[in-house]
N, C-alpha and C positions, 0 to 999 in steps of 0.2 A: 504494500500500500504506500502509495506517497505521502508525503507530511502536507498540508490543508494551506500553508503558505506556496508553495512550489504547483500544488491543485491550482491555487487560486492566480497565479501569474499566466500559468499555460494555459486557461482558461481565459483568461483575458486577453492573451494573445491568438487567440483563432478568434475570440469573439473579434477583435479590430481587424484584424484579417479576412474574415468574413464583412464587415460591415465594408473595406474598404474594396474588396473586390465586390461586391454589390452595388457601392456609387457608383465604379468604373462602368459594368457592365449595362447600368441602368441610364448614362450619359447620352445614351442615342439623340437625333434629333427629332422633337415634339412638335414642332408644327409654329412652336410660341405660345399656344395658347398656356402650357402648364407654366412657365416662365411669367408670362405676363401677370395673371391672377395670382401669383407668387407678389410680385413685385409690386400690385394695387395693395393685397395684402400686408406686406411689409410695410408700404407708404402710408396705410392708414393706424399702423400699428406704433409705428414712429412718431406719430404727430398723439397720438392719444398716449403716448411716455412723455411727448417734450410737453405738453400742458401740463399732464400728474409733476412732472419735474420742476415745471412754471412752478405753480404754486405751491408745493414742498418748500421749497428757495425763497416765493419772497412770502411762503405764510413766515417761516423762521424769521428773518429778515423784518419784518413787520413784530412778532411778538417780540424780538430781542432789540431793536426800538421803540417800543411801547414799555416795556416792563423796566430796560433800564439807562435808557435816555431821557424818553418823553414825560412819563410819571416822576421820577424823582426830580427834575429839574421844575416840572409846575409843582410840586409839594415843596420847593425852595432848600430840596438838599446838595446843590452846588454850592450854595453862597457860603461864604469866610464867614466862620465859627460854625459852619450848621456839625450837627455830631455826626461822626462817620463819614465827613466830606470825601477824606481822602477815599478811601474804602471804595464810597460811592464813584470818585470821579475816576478810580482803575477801571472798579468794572464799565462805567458807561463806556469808557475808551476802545475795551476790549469787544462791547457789543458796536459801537460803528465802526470798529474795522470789520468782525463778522456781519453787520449790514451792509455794509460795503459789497463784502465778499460775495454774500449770498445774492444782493440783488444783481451785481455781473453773471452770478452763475443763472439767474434766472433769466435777461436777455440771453443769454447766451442758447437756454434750453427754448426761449419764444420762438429762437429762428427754425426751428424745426417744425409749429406748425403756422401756417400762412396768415390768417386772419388774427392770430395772437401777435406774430413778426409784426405787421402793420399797426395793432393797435398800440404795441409797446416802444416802437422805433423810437417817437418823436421823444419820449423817456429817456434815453441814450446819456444827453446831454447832464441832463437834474441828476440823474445816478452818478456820471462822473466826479459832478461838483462836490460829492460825497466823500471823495478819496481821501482826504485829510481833517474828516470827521473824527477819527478817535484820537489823532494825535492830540486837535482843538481838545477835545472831554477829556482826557490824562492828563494835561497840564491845566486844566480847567479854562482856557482861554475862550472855549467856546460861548457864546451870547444868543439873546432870543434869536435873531435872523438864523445863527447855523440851526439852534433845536425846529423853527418854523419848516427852515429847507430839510431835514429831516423829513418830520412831520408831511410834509408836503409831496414832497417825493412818494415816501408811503403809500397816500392816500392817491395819489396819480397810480402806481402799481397796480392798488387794489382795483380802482375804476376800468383801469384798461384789460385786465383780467377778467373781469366781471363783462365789461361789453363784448369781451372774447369767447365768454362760456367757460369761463376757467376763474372761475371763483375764489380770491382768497381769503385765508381763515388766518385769522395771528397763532401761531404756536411759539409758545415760549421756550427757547429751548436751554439746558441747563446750562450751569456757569463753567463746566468741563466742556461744554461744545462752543463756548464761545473760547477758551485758552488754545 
């Protein structure tokens, strides 16, 4: 009898072996038609990942702006003496650079499907102006106009999501996913 590791290799190599002489022999030509409905397939399967992706991205993006930029700065825990400033203004920093990050990733994932790509384009710009958002909140330099363009930005994402069919929800995400 063989030993169950040595079974279990030679068994997986006829299985790849078989699988891979079966694409070979199964490569003939189809006509197009099996290809094509593959390829409509794939294309509609693509664009219904890049929205689930969309909004994954900027719900995060959106709860880790709301929960620790936008809330503690109108509760006035940036300002000199408040308790826990410092504390406060790491994390806020940490969360607009993962705002940041998250909403590139979520143009990024728009362009995959069409009427989301279009509604999110003109956003391009506002998300950019983002990029030195968390340095602003870690040295505390930041002032109403950046928390507004925050805020604003956000609420431009959600809109244009929303007119896309691609909904988003805030999910706050923890303070290990924003490090």
């Amino acid at each position: 009898m063989v030993p169950s590791p040595i079974r279990r290799a030679l068994a997986a190599a006829v299985l790849c072996g078989a699988l891979l002489l079966g694409g070979v022999a199964c490569g003939g030509d189809s006509g197009g038609t099996a290809s094509s409905s593959v390829s409509a397939t794939s294309s509609a399967r693509a664009q219904k990942y890049a929205k689930a992706k969309f909004v994954a991205n900027a719900g995060l993006a959106a709860g880790a702006a709301y929960q620790w930029i936008i809330k503690p700065y109108r509760e006035g825990k940036f300002e000199k003496g408040a308790e826990g400033r410092t504390f406060t203004l790491v994390k806020a920093g940490l969360a607009g650079a993962f705002t940041y990050n998250r909403l590139q990733a979520a143009l990024k994932n728009a362009k995959g499907d069409p009427l989301l790509s279009k509604a999110v384009a003109p956003l391009a710009a506002g998300i950019a102006s983002l990029k030195d958002i968390g340095t602003k909140l870690r040295e505390g330099a930041a002032g109403t106009s950046d928390i507004g363009n925050v805020e604003g930005v956000i609420n431009d994402i959600k809109q244009a999501g929303k007119s896309a069919g691609a909904e988003v929800t805030e999910k706050v995400p923890s303070l290990t996913q924003l490090g």
